[in-house]
N, C-alpha and C positions, 0 to 999 in steps of 0.2 A: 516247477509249478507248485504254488503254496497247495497246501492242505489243511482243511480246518479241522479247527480242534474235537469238534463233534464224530469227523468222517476219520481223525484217527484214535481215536478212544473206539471207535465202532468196528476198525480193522484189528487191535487188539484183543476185545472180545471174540471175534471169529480165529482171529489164531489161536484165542486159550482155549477154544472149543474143538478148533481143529486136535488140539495137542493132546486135550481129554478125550477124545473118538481115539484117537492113535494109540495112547495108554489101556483104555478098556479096549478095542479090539487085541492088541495085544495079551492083554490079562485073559480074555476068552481062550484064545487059542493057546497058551501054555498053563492054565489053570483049570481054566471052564467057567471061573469066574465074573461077572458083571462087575464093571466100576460103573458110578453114576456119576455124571459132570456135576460141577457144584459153580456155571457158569449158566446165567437166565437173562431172558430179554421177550418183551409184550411187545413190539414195536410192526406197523406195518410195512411195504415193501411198496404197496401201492392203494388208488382207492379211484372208484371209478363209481361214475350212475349216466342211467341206460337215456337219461331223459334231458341233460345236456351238460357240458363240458364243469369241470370244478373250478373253484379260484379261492387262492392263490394256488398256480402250479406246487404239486404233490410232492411234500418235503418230508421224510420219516419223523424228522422232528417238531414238525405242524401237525398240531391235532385238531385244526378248529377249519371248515372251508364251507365255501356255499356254491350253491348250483340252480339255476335258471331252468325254470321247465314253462313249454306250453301250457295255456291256458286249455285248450282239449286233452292234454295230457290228465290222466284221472289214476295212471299208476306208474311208478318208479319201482325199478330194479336198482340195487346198490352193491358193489363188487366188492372183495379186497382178499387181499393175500399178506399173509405173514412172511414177516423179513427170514424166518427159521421155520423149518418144514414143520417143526415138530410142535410148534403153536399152533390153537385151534383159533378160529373166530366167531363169533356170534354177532344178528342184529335185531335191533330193537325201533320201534317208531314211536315220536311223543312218548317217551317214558313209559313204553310198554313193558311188555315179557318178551325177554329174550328167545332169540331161537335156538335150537338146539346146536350145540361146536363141531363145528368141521375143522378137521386138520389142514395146516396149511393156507388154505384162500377157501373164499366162498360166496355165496351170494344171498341174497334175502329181496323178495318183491313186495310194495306196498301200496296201498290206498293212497291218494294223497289228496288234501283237499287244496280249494285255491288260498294262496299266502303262504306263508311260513309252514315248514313240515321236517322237522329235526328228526332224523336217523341217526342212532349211536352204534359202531364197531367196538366190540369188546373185546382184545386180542389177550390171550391168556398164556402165558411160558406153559412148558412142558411138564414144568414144578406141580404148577396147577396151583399155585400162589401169587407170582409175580404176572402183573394184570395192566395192561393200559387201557384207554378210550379215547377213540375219534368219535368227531362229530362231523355230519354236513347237512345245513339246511337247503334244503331243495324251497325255492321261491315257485312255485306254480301260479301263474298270472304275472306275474314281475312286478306285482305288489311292493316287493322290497325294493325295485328299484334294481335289482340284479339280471343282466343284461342275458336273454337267451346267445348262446352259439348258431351265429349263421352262418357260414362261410364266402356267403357272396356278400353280408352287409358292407357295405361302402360309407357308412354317414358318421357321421359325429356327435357326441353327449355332451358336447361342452365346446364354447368359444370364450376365450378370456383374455385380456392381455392388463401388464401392469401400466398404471398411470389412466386407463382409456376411462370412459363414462359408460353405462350402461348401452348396452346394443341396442339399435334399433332396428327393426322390431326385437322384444323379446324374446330368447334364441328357442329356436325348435327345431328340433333333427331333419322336419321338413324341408324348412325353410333354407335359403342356401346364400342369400344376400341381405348382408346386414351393414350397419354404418354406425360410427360413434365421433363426436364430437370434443375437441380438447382445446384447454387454453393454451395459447401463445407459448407459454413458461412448460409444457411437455412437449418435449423435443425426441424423446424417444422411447418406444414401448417392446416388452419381447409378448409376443404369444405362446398361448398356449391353449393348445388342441389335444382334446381327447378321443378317442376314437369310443364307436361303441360296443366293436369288437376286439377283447385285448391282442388278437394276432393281426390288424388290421394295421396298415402301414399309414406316416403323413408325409408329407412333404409339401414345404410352403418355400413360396416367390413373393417376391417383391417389385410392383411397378415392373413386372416380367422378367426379375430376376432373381433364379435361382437361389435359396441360402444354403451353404453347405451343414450350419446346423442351427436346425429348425429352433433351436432354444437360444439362439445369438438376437441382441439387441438392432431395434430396427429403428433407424433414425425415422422421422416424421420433416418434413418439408411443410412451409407454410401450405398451405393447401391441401390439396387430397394426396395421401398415398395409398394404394391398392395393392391388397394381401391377398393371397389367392391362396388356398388350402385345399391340396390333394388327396384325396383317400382311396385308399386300395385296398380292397377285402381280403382277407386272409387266405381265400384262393389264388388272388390276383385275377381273377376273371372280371371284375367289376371295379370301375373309379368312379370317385362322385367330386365336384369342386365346389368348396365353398369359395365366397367371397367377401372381406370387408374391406369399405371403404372407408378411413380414415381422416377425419379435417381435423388439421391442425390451425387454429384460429390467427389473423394476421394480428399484428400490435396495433390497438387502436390508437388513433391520434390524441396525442398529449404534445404538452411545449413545456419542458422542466425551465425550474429556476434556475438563471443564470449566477444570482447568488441567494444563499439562505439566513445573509446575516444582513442587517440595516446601515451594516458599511460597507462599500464593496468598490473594488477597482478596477478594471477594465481596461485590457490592451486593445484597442478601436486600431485597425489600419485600412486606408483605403487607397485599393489596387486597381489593377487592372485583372481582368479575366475575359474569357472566350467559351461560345458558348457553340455546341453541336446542334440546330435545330435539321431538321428533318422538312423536306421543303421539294416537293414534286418538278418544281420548274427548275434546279439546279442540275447541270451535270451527271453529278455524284448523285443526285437524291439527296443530299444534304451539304449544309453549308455551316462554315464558323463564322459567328458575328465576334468580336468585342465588344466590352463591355466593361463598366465602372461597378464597384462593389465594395463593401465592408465586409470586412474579416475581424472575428470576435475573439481575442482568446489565442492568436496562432492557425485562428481556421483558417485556410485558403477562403477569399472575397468570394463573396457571391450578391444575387439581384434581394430587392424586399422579397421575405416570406422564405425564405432560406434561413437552414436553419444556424448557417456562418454568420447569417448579420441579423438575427434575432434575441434579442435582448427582454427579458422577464425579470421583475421582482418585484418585491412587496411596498405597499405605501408606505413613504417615512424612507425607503432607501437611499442614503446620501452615495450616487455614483461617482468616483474619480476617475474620469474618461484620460488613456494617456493614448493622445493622436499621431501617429507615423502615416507620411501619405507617397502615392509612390504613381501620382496621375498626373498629368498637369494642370497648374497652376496652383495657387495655395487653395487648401480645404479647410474652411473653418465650422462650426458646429452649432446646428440649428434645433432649437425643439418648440413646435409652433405651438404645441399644446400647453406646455409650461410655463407657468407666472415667470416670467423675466427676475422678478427677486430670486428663482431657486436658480438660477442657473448661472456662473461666472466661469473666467476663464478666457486663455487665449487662444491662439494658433495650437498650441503642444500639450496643454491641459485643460482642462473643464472638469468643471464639478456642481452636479446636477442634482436637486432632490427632487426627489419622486412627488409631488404634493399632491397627485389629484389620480383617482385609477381610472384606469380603461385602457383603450389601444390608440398610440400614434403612432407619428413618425418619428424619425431622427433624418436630418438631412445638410448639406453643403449650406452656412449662412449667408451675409453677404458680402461675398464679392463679387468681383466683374466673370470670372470664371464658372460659378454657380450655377446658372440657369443649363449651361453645356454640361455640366458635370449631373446636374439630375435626369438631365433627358437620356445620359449614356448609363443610367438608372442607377447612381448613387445616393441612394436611399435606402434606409433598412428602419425597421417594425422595431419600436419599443412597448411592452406591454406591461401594466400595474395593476396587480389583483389588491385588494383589501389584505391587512398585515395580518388580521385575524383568520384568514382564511387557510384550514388546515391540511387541505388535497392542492394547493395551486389550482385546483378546476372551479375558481370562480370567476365572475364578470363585474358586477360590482355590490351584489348583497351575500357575504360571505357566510351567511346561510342556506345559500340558493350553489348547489354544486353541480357540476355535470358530468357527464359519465366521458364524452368524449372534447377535445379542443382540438382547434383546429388555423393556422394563419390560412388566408385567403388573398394572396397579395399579386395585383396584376401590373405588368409593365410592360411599355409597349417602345420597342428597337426598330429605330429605322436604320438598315442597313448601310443605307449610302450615308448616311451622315454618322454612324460608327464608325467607316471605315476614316472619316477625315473629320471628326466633330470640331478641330479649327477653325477651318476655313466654309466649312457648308454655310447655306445661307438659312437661317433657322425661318423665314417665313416658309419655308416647303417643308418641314420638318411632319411627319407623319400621313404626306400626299400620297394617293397609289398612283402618280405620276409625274417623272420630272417636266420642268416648264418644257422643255422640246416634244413632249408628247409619250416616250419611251415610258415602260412601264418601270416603277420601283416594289421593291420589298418592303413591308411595314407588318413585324411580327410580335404579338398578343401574347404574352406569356403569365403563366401562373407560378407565384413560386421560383421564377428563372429556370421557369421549361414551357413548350408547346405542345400541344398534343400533337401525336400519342403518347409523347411522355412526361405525359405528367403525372404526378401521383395520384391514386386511387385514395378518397377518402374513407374508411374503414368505420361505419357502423352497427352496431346490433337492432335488431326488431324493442323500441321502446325508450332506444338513448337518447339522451337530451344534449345535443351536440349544439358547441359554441364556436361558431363563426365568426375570425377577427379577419373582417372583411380591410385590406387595405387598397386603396387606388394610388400606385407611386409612380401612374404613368401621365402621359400629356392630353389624355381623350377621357367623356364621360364612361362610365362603366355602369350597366344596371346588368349583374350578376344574376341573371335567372335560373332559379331551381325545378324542371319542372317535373311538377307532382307532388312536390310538397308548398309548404308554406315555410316564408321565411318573418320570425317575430323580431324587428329592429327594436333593439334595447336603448342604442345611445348612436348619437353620432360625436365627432373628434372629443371620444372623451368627455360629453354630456350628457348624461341620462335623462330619457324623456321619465316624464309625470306618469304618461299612460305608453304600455308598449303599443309598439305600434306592426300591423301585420300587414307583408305586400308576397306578390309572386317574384316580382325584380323591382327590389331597391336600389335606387340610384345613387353610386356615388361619385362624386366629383374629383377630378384629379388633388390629390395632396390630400383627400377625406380618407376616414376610416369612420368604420361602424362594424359595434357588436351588436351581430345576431345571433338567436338562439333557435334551434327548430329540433321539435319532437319528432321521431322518427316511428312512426304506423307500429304497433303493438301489430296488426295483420302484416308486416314487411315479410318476404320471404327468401331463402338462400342465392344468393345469386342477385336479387335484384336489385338494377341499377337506376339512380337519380341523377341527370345530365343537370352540371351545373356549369353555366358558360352565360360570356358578354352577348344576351340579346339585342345587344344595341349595336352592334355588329357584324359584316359577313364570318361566318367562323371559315376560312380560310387562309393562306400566305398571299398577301399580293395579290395577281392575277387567276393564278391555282386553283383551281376547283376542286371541292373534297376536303373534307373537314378535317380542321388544326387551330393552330390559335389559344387562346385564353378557354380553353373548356378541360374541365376533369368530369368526376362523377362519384355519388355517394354510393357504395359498393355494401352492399346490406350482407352481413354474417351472423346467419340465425344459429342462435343456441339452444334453441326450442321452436316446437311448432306451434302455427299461431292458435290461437283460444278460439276455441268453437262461437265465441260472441264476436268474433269481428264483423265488421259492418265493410262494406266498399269503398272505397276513396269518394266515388258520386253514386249516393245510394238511389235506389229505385224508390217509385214511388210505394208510400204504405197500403197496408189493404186496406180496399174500400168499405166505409165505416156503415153499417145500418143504417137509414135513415127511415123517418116519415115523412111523410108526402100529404099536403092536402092541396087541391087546387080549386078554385074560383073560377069563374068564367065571368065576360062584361063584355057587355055591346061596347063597343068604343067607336065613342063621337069624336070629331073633330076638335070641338072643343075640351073631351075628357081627356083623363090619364090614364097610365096602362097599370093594369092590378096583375101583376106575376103571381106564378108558381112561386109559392113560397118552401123551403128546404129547410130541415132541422137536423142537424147530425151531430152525434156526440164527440167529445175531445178524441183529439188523434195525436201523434209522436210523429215528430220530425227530426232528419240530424243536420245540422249547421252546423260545418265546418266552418271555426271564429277565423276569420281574417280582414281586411281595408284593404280599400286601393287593388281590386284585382288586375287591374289593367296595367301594372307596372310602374315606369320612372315616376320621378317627384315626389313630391311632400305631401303626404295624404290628409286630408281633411279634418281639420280638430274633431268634427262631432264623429268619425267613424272611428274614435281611436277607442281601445278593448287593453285592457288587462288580463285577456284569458288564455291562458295557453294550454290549450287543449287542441289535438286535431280534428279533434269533432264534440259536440255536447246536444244535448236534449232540450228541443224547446217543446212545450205546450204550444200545438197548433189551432186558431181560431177555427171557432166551426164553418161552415160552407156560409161562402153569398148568396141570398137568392135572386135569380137572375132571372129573367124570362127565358123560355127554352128557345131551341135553333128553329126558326121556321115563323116564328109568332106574329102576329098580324100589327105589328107597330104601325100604324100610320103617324107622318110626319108631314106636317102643314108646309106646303115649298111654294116659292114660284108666287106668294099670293097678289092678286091683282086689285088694287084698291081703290075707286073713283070716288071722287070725292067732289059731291055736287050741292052748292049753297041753296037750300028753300028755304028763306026765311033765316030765322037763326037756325035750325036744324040741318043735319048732315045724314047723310044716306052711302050705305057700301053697298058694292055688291057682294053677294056670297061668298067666300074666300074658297079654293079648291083646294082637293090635297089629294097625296100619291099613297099608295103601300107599298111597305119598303120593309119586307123580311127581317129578322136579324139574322144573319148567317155563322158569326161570330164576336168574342171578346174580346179586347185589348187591356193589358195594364201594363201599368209604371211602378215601379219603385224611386223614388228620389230623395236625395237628403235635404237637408233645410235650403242648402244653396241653389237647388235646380238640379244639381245634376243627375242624369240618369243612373241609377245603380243596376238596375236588371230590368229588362223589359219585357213582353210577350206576346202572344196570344192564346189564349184556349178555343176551342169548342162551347159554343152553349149549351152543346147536348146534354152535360153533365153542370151540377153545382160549382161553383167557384170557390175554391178553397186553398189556404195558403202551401199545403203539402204537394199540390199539382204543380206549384211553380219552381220546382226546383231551388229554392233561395238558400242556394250555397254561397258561402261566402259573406251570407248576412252578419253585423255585428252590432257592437256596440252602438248606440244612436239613434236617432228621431228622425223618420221618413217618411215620407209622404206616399199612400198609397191610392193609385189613382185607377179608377176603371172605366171603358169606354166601349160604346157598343158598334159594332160595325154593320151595316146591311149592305145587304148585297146589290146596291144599287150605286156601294161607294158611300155613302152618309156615314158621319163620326156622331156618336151622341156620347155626352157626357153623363156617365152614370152617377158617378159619385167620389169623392176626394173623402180621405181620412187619416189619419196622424196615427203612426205607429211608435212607440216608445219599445227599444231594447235593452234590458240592461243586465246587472249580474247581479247575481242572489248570493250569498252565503258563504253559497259551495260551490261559487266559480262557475255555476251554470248560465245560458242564456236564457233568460226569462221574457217572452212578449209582455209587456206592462198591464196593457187590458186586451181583450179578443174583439175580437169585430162582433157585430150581435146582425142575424138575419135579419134581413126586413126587406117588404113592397120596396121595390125601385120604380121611381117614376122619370126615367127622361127627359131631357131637354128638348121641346121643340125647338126645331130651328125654323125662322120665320124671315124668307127673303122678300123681303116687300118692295112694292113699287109701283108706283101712282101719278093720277095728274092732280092736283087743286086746281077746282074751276071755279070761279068767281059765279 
């Protein structure tokens, strides 16, 4: 066993003392003489106080400790004993006067106030020269931070680990469940736990498994890992568990360049491959299709939107495509987006410049073999960012960058004409039934996969994710997101003038289109956005139960959201003060109705910018918006004034006309009329063409006002707003038609162009007439 150099210098001292005691005992007894040792030491043995434990554990060669007392503790006793009997000691408080020296050990009691309260031990040799001094602040209150002695505390001062983010919530000994958040690139953290009792034990687990030492590195899994932390009180009579949960962030979607220089060459081979989908009516639960594919590079083939036959680079990049095919019939190479001047080339080489960005295809050109070889989905995504663009994460203004990218490519496998794509007869090609009646397979994939397995697209609360939408299959596709908006930038590679915004845009087999969509600043952990072909049943075949062309945006918050988030479909605002003045009027058959008229000050509304909410097709020049925002602020018009529910409309009906010649003059009879309540309103929104954009009814109980009509989804454009009144007898009266102008200001807000202005409404009467002329 080693020995330190302190503890044997200190066993030599006690031998040269032993040996001078042996000498003067000696000398007494054959002399009568005293010898005096010429061997000294001030050091203690030990040090103790009455009011709670000391730290650091009590070292002769430590003179400095501190000690934790209750805050009702109002006095401390302080102990200590000399290493050599023959040393006295004294104590002093705050730099007082010492007390009087006791030989050997002794004790001293004192006042203490709350905080800091220094007691000094003054050990003095036998000499009465050679002197030391210990110190120990007694903390009364734990002002300093200095942890009383409990023997049952069970908790913890501290959670920490390397690599993590700040705890959530902010750690408190209370508190026992915390979580922290990390990027993708920390893949592993160690903890550490402090206890708040130094005799208190820890012991931590991982996802329920034990670590043999609590200070070993702890891998992180995408996802949550769960650390559980044990403590046991220095009795062991009491455990307390902490817990944190750990998220380790997924990789968000990016599509790297396939080359980073303006020359660049490419081994293209187009194989065959098989694919595992998952499929309720099969056997096994699952069946292998075949399939046609490109392999980039040595990748093993796969479908568009894979990342084996996906092809990225910069404008200006001249490709040297070198072709190896391994399907039948020859494949030769098509790019339908590209100027025919950039592209030359035979069977075995091709050489391609990039001249124009955005997202195509690349696909089989023409031969007789072609149309077979695309529908067994040989097809693959080629994509061209701006050369200036310095992250790859643009679409075509290499100023405009995004946080996440994404390919979106569907195709669509009929399995019976997989299994024989020679001889099938392509007019049944994608039926969910052969000509005998029997049912077939026809499966929807994203990516060259089905749900369930398809991938999860990964984003944060605020990113601005690009969508290279591709359709490389034989059906329309209008890719519905819902819950979000989706803003179409371009289709095959042309940029619109004005973006344009829909719920599911349509695209056409062999089309592509870049979208872009903001994701809610309010998004929260966990929450998912189903994005799938609404333009078909999401099933296999006959199958019931959902597969198919659908994934989902998989939201991973890095923060909670901002106490200003608003709802996806916000409520209506509060009701604004108004004045009221009302009029009354006998009303003749022949008058007009004089309304309640309503005055109310501006009020806020939020419109979420989007066109075309209804889905497929090419949305209407006058709705198209440049705004991307998922919500913005309009000035809302003040209220319509409307006659109230109940009001005495009469409307002239039914009138009976005769008409009897005296002379030149003519004579009616009195014309009769009904009352016909209003019970309620009707309006229209419509664009310049007619068409309906939102319609409704209200109540006439209250004023008409544009914030009651929910007009989400209002945008860019010029529409007609139309109001009409209903009684309850069934009669439509036409209130009033008026032109609304929307546009954008400055700062990218929606702005109503001018407000509607209150005013007297006066009705149409409607006048059925009908009569005889009598000569």
């Amino acid at each position: 066993m080693k020995t330190s150099t302190y503890e044997t210098n200190r066993t030599m001292k006690h031998l040269a003392k032993f040996f001078d005691a042996a000498i003067a005992a000696f000398a007494v007894l054959t002399t009568g003489t005293t010898v005096v040792s010429a061997a000294t030491e001030a050091t203690l043995s030990s040090i103790s106080v009455s009011t709670g434990a000391i730290t650091p554990t009590f070292v002769a060669g430590t003179t400095s400790y501190a000690s934790a007392a209750a805050v009702e503790a109002t006095a401390t006793t302080v102990s200590a004993t000399a290493s050599l009997p023959t040393s006295s000691v004294q104590f002093r408080i705050a730099g007082g006067t010492y007390t009087s020296a006791t030989t050997g050990s002794g004790s001293a009691t004192f006042d203490i106030v709350e905080g800091a309260n220094t007691v000094d031990v003054l050990v003095t040799d036998q000499d009465g020269v050679t002197t030391g001094t210990y110190s120990v602040v007694v903390d009364r209150g734990g002002s300093m931070g200095i942890a009383a002695v409990d023997p049952t505390d069970a908790t913890l001062s501290e959670i920490s680990g390397s690599n993590l983010t700040a705890l959530d919530p902010v750690f408190d000994a209370a508190t026992t469940a915390y979580k922290s958040i990390v990027e993708n690139a920390v893949a592993s953290t160690t903890i550490s736990a402090v206890t708040t009792q130094i005799d208190a034990t820890i012991s931590i687990s991982v996802d329920g498994v034990a670590l043999t030492d609590p200070a070993a590195s702890i891998p992180l899994k995408v996802g949550s890992t769960s650390v559980v932390i044990t403590v046991v009180s220095p009795d062991t009579t009491v455990s307390n568990t902490y817990s944190l949960t750990i998220y380790r962030a997924p990789e968000f979607p990016t599509i790297p360049l396939t080359c980073p220089t303006l020359e660049c060459s490419i081994n293209l081979h187009a194989g065959e491959g098989s694919l595992n989908i998952k499929d309720v009516t099969a056997p096994a639960g699952s069946v292998d299709v075949p399939f046609y594919g490109f392999g980039v590079n040595g990748a093993d083939v796969g479908l568009a939107g894979s990342a084996a036959s996906t092809i990225k680079v910069k404008l200006g990049t001249v490709i040297t495509f070198n072709l190896s095919e391994s399907v039948p019939g020859a494949v030769s190479l098509s790019f339908p987006s590209i100027s025919n001047a950039s592209v030359t080339g035979n069977s075995g080489t091709f050489q391609v410049t990039a001249d124009k960005v955005g997202t195509m295809i690349y696909e089989p050109g023409s031969n007789p073999s072609a149309p077979r070889q695309i529908a067994m989905g040989l097809v693959g995504v080629l994509i061209v960012v701006p050369a200036d663009c310095e992250t790859g994460l643009c679409a075509y203004d290499p100023a405009v960058t995004y946080a996440d990218e994404a390919v979106v490519a569907t195709t669509d496998i009929d399995a019976e004409f997989a299994a024989n794509p020679a001889a099938f007869d392509m007019g049944y090609f994608g039926q969910s039934r052969n000509p005998d009646g029997s049912p077939r397979q026809v499966y929807h994939l994203i990516n060259g996969k089905a749900y369930p397995d398809t991938d999860l697209i990964n984003v944060r609360p605020t990113d601005n994710l690009l969508i290279r939408s591709v359709n490389a299959g034989v059906s329309d596709k209008t890719m519905g997101l819902l819950g979000m908006q989706q803003t179409l930038l371009a289709r095959n590679a042309s940029l619109y003038t004005n973006a344009q915004t829909f719920v599911a845009p349509l695209v056409g087999p062999g089309e592509t289109a870049d979208i872009s969509i903001a994701v809610s600043e309010c998004a929260t952990m966990g929450q998912q956005y189903s994005l799938m072909d609404q333009g078909r049943a999401m099933n296999h075949g006959t199958a019931n139960g959902f597969g198919g062309a659908m994934t989902f945006l998989n939201v991973w918050a890095t923060a909670a959201a901002p106490d200003t988030c608003i709802p996806d479909v916000p409520g209506p605002p509060p009701t604004p003060e108004t004045t009221t003045t009302t009029s009354t009027t006998t009303i003749a058959p022949e008058t007009t109705i004089s309304p309640v008229t309503t005055v109310a000050p501006t009020t806020t509304i939020y419109i979420p910018v989007t066109t075309n909410p209804g889905g497929g097709g090419e949305p209407e020049p006058e709705t198209k918006s440049t705004v991307a925002k998922s919500s913005t602020t309009v000035a809302a018009a003040p209220p319509i004034a409307l006659p109230s529910r109940g009001s005495a409309v009469r409307i002239i009906t039914d009138v009976k006309i005769q008409l009897t010649k005296t002379g030149m003059s003519f004579s009616t009879k009195a014309p009769s009329y009904s009352v016909n309540p209003i019970s309620r309103y009707k309006f229209t929104i419509s664009t310049k063409s007619g068409r309906i954009f939102r319609q409704g009814t209200v109540k006439s109980s209250a004023p008409l006002k544009l914030s009651t009509w929910k007009t989400r989804n209002l945008s860019v454009g010029t529409y007609t707003l139309s109001v009409y009144a209903l009684t309850s007898t069934g009669k439509v009266i036409e209130v009033f038609t008026e032109t609304i102008d929307v546009k954008v200001d400055t700062n990218k807000a929606l702005t109503v162009d001018q407000q509607l202005t209150p005013r007297a409404i006066t009705p149409k009467v409607i006048i059925h007439a009908s009569g005889i002329f009598q000569k």
